[in-house]
N, C-alpha and C positions, 0 to 999 in steps of 0.2 A: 407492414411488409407481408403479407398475406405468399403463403406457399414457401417464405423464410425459415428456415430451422431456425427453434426457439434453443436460446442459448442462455444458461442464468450462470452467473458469475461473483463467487466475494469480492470485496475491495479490495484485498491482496492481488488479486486474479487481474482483474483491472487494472493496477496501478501497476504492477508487472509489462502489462501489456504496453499502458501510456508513459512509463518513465524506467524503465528495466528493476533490477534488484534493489540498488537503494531503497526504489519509491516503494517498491513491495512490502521489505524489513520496515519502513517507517509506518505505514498503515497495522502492519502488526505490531510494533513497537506504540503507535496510538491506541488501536483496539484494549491491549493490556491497560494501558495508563487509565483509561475510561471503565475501566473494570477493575482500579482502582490497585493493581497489580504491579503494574510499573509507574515510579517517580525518578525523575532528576536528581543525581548525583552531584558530586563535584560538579564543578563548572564544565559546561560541554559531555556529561557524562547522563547517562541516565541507568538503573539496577532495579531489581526483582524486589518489589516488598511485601513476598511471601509468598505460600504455595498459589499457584493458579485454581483457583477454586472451578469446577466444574471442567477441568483441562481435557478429558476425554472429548466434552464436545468442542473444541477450539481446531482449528485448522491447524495441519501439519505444521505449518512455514510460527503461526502466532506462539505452540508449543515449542518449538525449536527454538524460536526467540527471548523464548519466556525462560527456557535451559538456558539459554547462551549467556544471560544474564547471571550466572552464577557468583561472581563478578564482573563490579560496575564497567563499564566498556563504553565508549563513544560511539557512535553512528558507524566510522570506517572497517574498528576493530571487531566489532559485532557481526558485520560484512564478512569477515575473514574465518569468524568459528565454525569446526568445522561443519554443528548439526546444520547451522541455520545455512550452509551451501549443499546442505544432501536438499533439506529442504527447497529449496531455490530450485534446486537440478529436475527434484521430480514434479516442481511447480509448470516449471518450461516444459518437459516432456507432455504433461499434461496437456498443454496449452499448442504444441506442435502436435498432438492426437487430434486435436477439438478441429484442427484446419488453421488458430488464430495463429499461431507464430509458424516462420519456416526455420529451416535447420541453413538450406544455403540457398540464395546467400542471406544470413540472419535479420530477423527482423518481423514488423507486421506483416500479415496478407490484409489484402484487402477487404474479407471479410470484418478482422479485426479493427481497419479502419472505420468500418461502415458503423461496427458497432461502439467506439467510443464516440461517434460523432453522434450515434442518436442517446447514448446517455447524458452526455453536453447539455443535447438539447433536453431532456428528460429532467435534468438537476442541472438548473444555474446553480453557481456559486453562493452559499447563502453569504449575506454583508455580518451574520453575528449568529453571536449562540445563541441564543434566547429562540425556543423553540422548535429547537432543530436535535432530533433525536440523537440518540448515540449511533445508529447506523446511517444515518444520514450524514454525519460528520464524516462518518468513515469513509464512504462512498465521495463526498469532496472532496478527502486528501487525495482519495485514489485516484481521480479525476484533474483536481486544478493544484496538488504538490503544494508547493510553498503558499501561494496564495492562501488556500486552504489553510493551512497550519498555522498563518498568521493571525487570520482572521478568526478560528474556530479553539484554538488551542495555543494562545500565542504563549505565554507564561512558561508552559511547558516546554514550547517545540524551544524555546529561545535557550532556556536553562540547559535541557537535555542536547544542545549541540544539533538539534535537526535543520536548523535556522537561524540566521546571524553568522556569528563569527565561527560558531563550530559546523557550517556547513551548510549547505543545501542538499534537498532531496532532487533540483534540477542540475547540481554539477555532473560536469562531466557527458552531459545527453546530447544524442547528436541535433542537430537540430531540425529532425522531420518527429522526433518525441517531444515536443512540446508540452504544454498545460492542458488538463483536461477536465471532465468532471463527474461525476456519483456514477455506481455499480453496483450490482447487486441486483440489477431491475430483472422482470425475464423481460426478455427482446428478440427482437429475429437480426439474424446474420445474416447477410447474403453472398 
């Protein structure tokens, strides 16, 4: 896309974009887990197991996450704390700066569609983990949500309530936010 404003984006940022807040807090709820941070509590539950090592460099929304864990918490109730929705708030403000989301009436612009369709195409969905980075995973879930989680992190996302019985990171989305895939890339908007 030549003469596109180049736009580079985390997985958070992304998945925000392709599945609203849930998918957001699960991409940072995954980031930690792969950083060896967070694990799967009780059943449906997942908690902090330990300080966030190097947390200055970690995205607002992933440190907020990684607080809200102070106790164990499910996918909804972690939703609700109050950092991880300051976080969320100035995630979207951000993201309503950039041109990608509007305020009204809520939702993508069409830039932002342009650009989850060329990350899609940019990162298919990998079929497994066996070679597939730690930002690469991250960029899948932001991208294709459950699928991803299945596929790339299933043990975890299953225990931790992000999928199966304690939920999906696709409930509740309208149905023009559909599945998407990786982020992170720089790419042009248009």
């Amino acid at each position: 896309m030549s003469g596109a404003p180049t736009i580079r984006l985390q997985p958070h940022e992304v998945a925000l974009l392709r599945g609203g807040a849930r998918a957001a807090v699960t991409v940072a709820v995954v980031a930690l887990h792969l950083r060896g941070e967070v694990r799967a509590g009780r059943p449906g539950t997942m908690r902090a197991s330990g300080v966030a090592a190097g947390a200055g460099a970690l995205p607002r929304l992933t440190k907020a996450v990684h607080a809200a864990l102070y106790r164990p918490a499910g996918i909804r109730e972690l939703l609700g704390r109050r950092g991880v929705g300051e976080a969320l708030a100035a995630l979207r403000g951000d993201l309503v700066a950039a041109g990608l989301l509007r305020r009204v009436p809520p939702g993508r612009s069409r830039a932002a569609r342009v650009l989850l369709k060329s990350l899609r195409v940019q990162l298919p969905l990998p079929v497994g983990r066996e070679g597939v980075s730690s930002g690469d995973v991250l960029l899948a879930v932001a991208l294709y949500g459950d699928k991803a989680l299945v596929s790339l992190v299933p043990r975890f996302a299953e225990a931790a309530g992000l999928v199966g019985r304690g939920g999906s990171a696709e409930e509740g989305l309208p149905q023009s936010w559909g599945g998407g895939s990786g982020g992170g890339f720089t790419c042009g908007a248009g």
